[in-house]
Backbone as JSON Lines, residues from 0, in Angstrom:
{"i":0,"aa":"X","n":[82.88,143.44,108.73],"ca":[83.73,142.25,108.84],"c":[83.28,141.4,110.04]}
{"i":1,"aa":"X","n":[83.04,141.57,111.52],"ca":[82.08,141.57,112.2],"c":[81.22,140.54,111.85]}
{"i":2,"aa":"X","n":[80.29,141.05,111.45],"ca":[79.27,140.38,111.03],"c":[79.22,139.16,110.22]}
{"i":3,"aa":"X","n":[80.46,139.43,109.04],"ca":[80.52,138.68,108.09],"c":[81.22,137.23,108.84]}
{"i":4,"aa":"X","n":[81.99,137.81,109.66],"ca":[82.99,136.16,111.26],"c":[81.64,135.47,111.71]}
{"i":5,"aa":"X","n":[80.68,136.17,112.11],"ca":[79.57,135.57,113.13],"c":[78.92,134.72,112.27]}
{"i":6,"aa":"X","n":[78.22,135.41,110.8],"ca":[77.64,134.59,110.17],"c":[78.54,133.08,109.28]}
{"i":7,"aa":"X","n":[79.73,133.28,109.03],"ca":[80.17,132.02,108.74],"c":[81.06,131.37,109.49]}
{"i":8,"aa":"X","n":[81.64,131.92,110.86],"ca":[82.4,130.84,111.27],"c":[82.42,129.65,111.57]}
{"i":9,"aa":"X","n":[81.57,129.37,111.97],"ca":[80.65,127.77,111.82],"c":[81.33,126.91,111.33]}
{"i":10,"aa":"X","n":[80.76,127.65,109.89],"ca":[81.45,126.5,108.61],"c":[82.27,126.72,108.18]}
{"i":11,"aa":"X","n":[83.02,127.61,108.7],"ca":[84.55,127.33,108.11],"c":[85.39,126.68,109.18]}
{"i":12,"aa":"X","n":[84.87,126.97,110.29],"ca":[85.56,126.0,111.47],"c":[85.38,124.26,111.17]}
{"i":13,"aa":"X","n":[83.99,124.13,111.18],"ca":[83.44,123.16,110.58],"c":[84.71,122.2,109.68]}
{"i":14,"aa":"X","n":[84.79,122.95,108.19],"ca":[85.67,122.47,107.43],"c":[87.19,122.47,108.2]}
{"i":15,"aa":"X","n":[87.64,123.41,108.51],"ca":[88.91,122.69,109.29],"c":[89.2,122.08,110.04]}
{"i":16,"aa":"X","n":[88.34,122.21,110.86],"ca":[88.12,120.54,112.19],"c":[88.11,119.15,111.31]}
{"i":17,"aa":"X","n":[87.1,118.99,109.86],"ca":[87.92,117.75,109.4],"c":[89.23,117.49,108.5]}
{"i":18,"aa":"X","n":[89.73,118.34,108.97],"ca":[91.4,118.1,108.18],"c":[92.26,118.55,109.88]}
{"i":19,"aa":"X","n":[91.72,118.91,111.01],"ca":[92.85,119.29,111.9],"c":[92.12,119.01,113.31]}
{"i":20,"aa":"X","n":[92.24,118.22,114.08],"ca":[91.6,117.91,115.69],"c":[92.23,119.19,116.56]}
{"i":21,"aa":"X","n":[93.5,119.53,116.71],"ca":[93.65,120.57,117.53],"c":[92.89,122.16,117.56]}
{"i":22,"aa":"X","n":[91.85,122.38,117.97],"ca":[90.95,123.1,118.78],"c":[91.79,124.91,118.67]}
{"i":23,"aa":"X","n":[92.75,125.4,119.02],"ca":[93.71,125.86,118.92],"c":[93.88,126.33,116.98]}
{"i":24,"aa":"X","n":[94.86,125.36,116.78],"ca":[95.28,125.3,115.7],"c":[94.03,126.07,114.77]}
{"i":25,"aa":"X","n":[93.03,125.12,114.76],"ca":[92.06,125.66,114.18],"c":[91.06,126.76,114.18]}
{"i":26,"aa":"X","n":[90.95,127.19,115.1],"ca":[90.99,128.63,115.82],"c":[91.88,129.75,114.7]}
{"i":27,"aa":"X","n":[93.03,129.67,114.72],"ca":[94.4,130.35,114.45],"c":[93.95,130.42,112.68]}
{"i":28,"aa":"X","n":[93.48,129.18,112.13],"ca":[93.7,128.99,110.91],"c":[92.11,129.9,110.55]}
{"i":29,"aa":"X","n":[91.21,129.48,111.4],"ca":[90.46,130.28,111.02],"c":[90.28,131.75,110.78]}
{"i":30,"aa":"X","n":[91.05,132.21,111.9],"ca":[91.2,134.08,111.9],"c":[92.38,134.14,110.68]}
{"i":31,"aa":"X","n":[93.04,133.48,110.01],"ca":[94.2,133.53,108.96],"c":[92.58,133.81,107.71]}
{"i":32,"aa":"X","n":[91.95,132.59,107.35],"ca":[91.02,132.35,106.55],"c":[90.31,134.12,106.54]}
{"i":33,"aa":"X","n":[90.03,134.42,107.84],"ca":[88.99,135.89,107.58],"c":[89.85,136.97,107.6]}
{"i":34,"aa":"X","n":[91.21,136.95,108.06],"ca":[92.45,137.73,107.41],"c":[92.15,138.04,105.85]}
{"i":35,"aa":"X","n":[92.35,136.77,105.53],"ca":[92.94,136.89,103.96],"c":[91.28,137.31,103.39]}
{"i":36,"aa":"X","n":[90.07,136.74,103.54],"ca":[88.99,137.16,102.77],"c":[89.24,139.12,103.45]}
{"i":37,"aa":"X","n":[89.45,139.53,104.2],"ca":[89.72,141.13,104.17],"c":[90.47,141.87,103.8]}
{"i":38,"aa":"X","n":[91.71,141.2,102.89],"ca":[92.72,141.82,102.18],"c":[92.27,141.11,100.63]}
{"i":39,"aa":"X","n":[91.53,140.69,100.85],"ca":[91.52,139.68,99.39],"c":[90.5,141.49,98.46]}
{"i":40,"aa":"X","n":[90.61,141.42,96.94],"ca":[89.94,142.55,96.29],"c":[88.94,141.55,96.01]}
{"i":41,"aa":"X","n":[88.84,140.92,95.93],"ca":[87.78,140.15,95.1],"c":[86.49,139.45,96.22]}
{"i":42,"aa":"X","n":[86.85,139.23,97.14],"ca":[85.71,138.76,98.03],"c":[84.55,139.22,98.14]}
{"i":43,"aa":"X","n":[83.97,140.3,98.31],"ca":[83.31,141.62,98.74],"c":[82.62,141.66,97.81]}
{"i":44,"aa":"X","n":[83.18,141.6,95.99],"ca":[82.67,141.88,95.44],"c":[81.48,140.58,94.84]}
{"i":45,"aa":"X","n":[81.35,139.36,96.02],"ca":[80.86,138.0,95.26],"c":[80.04,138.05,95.82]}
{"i":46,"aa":"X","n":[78.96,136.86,95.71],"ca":[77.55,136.49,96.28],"c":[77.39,135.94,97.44]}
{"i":47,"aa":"X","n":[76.57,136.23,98.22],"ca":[76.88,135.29,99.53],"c":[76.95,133.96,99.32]}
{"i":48,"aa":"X","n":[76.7,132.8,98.46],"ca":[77.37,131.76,98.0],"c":[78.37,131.43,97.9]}
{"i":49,"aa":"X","n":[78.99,132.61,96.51],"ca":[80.22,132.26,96.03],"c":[81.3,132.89,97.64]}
{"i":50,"aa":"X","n":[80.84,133.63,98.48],"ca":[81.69,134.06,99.39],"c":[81.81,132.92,100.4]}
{"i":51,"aa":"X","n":[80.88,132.08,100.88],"ca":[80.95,130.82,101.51],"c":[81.9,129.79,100.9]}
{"i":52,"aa":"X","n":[81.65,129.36,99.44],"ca":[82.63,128.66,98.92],"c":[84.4,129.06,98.52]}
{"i":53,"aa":"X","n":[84.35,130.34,99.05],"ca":[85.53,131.24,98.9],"c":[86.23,130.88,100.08]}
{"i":54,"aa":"X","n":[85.42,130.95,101.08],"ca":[86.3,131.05,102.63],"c":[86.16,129.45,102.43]}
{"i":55,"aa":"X","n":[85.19,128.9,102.58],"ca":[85.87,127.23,102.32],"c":[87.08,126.17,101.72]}
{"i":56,"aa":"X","n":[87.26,127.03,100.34],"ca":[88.3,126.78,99.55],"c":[89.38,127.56,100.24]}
{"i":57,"aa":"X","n":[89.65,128.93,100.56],"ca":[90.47,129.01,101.56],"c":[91.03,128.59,102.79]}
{"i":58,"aa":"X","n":[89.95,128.17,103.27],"ca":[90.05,127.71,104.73],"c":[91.02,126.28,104.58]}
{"i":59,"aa":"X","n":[90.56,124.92,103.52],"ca":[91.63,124.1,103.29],"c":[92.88,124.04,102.25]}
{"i":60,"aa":"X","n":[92.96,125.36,101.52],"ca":[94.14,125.65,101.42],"c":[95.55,126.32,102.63]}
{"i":61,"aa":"X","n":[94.36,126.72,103.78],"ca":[94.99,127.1,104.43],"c":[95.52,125.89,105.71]}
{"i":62,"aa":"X","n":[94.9,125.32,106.0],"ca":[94.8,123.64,106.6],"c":[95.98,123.12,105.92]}
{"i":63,"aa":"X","n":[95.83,122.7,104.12],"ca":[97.27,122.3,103.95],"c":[98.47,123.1,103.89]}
{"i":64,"aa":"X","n":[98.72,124.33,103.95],"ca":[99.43,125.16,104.14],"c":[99.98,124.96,105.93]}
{"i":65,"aa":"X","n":[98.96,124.33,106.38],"ca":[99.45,124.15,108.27],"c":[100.34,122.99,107.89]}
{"i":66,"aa":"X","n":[100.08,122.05,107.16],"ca":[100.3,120.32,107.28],"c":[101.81,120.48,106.44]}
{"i":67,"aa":"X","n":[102.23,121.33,105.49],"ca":[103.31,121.36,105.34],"c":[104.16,122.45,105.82]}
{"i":68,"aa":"X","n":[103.77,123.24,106.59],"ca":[104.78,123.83,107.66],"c":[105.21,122.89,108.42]}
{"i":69,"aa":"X","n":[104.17,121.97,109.64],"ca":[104.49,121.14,110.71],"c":[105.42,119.92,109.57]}
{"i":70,"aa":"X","n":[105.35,119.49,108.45],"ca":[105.97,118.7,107.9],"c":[107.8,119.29,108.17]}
{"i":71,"aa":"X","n":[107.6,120.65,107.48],"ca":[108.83,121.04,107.71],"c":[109.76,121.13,108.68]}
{"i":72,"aa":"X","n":[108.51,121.7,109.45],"ca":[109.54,121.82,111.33],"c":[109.77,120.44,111.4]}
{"i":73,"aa":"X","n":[109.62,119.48,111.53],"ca":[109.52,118.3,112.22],"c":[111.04,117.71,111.57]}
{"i":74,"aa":"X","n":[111.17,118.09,109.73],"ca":[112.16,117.58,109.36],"c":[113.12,118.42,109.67]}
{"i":75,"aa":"X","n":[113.82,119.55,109.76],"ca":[114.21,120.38,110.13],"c":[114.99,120.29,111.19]}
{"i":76,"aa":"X","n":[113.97,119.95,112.66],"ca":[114.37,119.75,113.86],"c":[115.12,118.25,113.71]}
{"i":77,"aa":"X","n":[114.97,117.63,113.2],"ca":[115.63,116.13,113.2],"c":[116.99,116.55,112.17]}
{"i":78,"aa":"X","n":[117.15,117.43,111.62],"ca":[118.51,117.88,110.85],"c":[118.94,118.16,111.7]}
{"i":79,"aa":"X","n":[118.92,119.22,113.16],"ca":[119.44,119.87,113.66],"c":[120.37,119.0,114.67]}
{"i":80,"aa":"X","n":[119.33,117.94,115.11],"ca":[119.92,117.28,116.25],"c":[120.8,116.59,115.56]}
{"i":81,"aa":"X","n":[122.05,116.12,116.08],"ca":[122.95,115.21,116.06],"c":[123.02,113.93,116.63]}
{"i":82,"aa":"X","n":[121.93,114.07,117.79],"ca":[121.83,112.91,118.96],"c":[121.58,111.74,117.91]}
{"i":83,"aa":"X","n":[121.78,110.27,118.38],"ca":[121.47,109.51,118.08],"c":[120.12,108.89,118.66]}
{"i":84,"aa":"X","n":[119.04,109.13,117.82],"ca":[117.61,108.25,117.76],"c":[117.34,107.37,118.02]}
{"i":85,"aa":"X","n":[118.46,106.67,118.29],"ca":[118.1,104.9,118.56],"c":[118.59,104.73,119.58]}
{"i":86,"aa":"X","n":[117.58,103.91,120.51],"ca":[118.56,103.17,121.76],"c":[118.85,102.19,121.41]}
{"i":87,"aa":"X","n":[118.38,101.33,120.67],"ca":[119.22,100.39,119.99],"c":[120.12,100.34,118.63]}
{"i":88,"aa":"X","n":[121.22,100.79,118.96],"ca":[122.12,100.79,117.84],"c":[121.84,99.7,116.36]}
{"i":89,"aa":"X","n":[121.92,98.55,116.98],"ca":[121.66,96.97,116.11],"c":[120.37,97.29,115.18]}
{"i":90,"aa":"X","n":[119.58,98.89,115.68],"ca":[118.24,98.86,114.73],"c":[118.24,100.41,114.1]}
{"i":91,"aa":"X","n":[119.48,100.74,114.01],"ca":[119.45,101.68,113.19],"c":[119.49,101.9,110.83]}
{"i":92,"aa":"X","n":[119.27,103.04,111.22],"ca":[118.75,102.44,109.3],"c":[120.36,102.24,109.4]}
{"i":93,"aa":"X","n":[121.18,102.65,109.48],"ca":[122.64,102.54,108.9],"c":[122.67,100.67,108.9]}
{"i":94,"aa":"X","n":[122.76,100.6,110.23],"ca":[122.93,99.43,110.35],"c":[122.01,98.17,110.02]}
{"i":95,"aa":"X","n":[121.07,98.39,109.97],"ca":[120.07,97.23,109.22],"c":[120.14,96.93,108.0]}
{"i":96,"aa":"X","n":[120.72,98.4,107.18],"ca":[121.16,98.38,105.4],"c":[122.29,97.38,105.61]}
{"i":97,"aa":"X","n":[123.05,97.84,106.37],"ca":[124.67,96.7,106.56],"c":[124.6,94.89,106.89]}
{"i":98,"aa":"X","n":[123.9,94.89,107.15],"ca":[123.06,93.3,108.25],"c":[122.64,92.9,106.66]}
{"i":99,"aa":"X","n":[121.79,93.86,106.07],"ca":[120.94,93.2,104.77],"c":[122.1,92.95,103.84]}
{"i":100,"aa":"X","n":[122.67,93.89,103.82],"ca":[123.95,93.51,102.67],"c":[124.8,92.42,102.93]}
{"i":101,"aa":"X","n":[125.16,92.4,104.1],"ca":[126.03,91.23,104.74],"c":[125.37,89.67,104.77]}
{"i":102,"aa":"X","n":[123.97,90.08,104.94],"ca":[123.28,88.89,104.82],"c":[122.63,88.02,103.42]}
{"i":103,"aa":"X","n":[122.84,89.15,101.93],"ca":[122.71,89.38,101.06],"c":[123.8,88.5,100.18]}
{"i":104,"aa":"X","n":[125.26,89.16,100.68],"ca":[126.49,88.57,100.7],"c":[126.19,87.07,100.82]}
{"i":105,"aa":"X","n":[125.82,86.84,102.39],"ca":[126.04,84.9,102.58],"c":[125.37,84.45,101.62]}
{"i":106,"aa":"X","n":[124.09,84.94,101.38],"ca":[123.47,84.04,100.53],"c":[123.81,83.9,98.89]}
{"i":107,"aa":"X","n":[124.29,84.75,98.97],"ca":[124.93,84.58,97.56],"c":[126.01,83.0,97.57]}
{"i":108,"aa":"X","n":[126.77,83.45,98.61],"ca":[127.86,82.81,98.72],"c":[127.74,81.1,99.29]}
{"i":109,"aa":"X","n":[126.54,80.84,99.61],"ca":[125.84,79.66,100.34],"c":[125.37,79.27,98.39]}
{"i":110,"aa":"X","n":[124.6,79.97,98.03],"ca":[124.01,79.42,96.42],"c":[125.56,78.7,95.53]}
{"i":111,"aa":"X","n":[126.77,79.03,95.83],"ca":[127.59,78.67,95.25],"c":[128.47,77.44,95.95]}
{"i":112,"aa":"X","n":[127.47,76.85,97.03],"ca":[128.53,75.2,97.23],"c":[127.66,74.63,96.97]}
{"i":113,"aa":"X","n":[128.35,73.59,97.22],"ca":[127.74,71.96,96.4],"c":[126.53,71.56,97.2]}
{"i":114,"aa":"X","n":[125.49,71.14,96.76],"ca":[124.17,70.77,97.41],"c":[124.32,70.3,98.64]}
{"i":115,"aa":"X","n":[125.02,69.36,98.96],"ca":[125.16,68.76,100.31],"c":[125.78,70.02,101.57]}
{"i":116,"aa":"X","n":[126.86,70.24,101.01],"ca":[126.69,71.21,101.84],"c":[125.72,72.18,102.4]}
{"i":117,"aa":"X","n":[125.2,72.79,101.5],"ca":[123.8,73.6,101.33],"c":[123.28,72.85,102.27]}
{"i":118,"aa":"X","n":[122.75,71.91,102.18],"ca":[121.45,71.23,103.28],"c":[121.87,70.72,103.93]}
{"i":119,"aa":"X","n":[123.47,69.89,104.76],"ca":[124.15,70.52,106.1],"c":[123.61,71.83,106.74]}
{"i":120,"aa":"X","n":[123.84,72.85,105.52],"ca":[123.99,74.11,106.37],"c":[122.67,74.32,106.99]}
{"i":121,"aa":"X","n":[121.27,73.87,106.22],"ca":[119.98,74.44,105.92],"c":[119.8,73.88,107.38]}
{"i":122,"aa":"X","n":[120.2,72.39,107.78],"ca":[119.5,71.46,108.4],"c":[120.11,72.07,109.87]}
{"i":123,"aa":"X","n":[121.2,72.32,110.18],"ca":[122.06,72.4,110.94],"c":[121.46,74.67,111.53]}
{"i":124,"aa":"X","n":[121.35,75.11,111.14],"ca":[121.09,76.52,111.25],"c":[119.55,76.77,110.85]}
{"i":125,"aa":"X","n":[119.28,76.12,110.42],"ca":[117.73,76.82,110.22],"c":[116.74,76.21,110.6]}
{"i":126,"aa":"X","n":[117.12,74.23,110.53],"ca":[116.12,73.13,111.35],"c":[116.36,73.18,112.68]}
{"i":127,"aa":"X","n":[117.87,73.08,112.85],"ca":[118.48,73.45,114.24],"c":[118.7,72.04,114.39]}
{"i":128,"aa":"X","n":[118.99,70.73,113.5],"ca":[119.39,69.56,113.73],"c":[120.45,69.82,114.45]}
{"i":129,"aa":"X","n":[120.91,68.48,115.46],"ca":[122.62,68.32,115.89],"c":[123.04,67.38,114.41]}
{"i":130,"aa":"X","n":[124.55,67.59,114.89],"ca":[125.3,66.7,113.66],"c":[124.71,65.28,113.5]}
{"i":131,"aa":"X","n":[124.29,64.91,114.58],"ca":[123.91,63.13,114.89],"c":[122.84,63.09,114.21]}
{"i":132,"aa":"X","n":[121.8,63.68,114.02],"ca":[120.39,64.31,113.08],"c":[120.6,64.41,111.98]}
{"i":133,"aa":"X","n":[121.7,65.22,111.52],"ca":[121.68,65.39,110.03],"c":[122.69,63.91,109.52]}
{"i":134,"aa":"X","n":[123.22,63.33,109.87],"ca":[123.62,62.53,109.81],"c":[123.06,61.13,109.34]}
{"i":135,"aa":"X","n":[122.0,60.68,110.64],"ca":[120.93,60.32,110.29],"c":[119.85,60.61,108.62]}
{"i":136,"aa":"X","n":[119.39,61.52,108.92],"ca":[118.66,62.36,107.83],"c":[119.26,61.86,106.43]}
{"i":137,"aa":"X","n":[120.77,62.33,106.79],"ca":[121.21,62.13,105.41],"c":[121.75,60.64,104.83]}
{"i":138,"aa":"X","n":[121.67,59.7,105.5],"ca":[122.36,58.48,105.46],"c":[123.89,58.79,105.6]}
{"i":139,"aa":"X","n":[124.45,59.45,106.19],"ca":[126.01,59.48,105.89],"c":[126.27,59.43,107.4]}
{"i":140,"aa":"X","n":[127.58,59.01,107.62],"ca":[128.72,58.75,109.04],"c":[128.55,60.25,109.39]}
{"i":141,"aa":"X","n":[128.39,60.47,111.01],"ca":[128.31,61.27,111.8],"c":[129.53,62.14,112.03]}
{"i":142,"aa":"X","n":[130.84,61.49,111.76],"ca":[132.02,62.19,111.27],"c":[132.24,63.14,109.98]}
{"i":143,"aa":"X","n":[131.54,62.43,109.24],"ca":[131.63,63.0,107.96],"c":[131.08,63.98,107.63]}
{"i":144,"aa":"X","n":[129.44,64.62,108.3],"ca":[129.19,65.46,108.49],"c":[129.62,66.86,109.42]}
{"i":145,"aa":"X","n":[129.85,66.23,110.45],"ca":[130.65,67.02,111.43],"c":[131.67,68.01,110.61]}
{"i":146,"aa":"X","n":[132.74,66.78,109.74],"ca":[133.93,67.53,108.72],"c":[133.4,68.76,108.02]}
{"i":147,"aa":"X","n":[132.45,68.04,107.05],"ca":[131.93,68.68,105.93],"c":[131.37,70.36,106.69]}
{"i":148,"aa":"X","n":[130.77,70.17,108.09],"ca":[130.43,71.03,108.19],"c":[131.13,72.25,108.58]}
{"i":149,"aa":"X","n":[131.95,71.79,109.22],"ca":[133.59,72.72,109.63],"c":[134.07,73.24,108.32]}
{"i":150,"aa":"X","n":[134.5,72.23,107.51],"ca":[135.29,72.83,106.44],"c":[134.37,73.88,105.91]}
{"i":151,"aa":"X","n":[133.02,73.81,105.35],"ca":[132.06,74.29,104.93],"c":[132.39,76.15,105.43]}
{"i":152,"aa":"X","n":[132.07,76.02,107.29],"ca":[132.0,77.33,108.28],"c":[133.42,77.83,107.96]}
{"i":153,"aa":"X","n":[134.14,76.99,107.82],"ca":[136.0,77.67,107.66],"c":[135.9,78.28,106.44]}
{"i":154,"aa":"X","n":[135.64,77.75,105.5],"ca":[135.35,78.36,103.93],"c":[134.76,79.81,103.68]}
{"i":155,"aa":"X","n":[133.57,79.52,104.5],"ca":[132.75,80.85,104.25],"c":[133.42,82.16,105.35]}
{"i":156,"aa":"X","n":[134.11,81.87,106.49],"ca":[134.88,82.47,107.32],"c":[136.12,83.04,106.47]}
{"i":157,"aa":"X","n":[136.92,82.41,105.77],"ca":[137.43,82.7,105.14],"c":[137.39,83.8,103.82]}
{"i":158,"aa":"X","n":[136.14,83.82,103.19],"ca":[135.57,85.15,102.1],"c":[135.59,86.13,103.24]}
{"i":159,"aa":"X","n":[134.89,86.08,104.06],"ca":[134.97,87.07,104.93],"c":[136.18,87.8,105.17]}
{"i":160,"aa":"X","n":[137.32,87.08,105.09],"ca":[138.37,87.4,105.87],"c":[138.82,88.41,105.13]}
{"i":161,"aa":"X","n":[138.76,88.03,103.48],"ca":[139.25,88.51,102.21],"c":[138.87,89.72,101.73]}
{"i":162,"aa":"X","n":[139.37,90.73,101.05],"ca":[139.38,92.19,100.78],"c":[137.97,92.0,100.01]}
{"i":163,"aa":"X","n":[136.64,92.55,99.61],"ca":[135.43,92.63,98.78],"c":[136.17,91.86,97.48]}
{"i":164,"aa":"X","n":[136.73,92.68,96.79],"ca":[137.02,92.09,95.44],"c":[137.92,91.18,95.42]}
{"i":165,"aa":"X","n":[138.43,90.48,96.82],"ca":[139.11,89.16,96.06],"c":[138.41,87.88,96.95]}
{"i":166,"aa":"X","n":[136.84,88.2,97.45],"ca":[136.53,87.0,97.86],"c":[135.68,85.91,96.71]}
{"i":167,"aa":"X","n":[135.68,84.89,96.95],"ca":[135.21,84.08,95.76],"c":[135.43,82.55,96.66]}
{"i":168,"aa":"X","n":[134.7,81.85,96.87],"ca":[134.65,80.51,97.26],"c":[134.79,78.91,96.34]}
{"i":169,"aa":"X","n":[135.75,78.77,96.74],"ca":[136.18,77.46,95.67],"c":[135.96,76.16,96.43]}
């Protein structure tokens, strides 16, 4: 057995160094690899070929056999903890699903007023016009926009206010 480590470790190290950089690790996986060819019945009895391509094919079955242990621990240990992962709360998955839905929501609820409003809103929040701008822009009295745009923010403040199933904007 001896003999048989000296003459191939090479290349079976070889092959697990390109599936694993830790030095160590691969070390470990290798003495697993000449483990198993010394309990194996069938090794012994092959060609020095087919015994090279034996410990090879072992060697990265045994490599992915590392890659889903460390898969496991890793998920595992993140079951265990309770701590919260985020220092920023505002970027947690919980909360970014909630932001998308909520933001999912407006736009629904923006597709259902009347055009002018819509491009109040567009011009005013997303161009970043003042009222005096969109006003301009739009040919209409600087009051009138101002209104439109209040009533508009009160409106949509209002679905909000309302239980899921009885908001609806009129």
């Amino acid at each position: 057995m001896a003999d048989l480590y000296e003459r191939y470790r090479f290349i079976v190290l070889r092959t697990i160094h390109q599936h694993i950089s830790s030095h160590e690790d691969a070390e470990d996986i290798l003495l697993d690899v000449f483990l198993a060819a010394f309990e194996s019945d069938v090794f012994f009895t092959l060609l020095e070929q087919q015994q090279v391509a034996w410990l090879r094919r072992t060697a990265y079955h045994k490599v992915m056999d590392y890659h889903r242990r460390r898969t496991r621990q890793l998920l595992l240990s993140l079951r265990k903890d309770d701590e919260t992962w985020f220092v920023d709360e505002e970027r947690s998955p919980e909360n970014t699903v909630v932001l998308r839905e909520e933001q999912l929501r407006l736009q629904s609820q923006i597709a259902l007023l009347p055009e002018l409003q819509q491009e109040i809103l567009r011009l005013r929040f997303t161009d970043g016009l003042r009222c005096k701008e969109i006003a301009a822009r739009l040919r209409k009295n600087e009051g009138t926009v101002r209104s439109l745009l209040s009533r508009t923010l009160n409106g949509l403040r209002g679905i909000y206010a309302k239980p899921p199933e009885e908001k609806e904007y009129a």
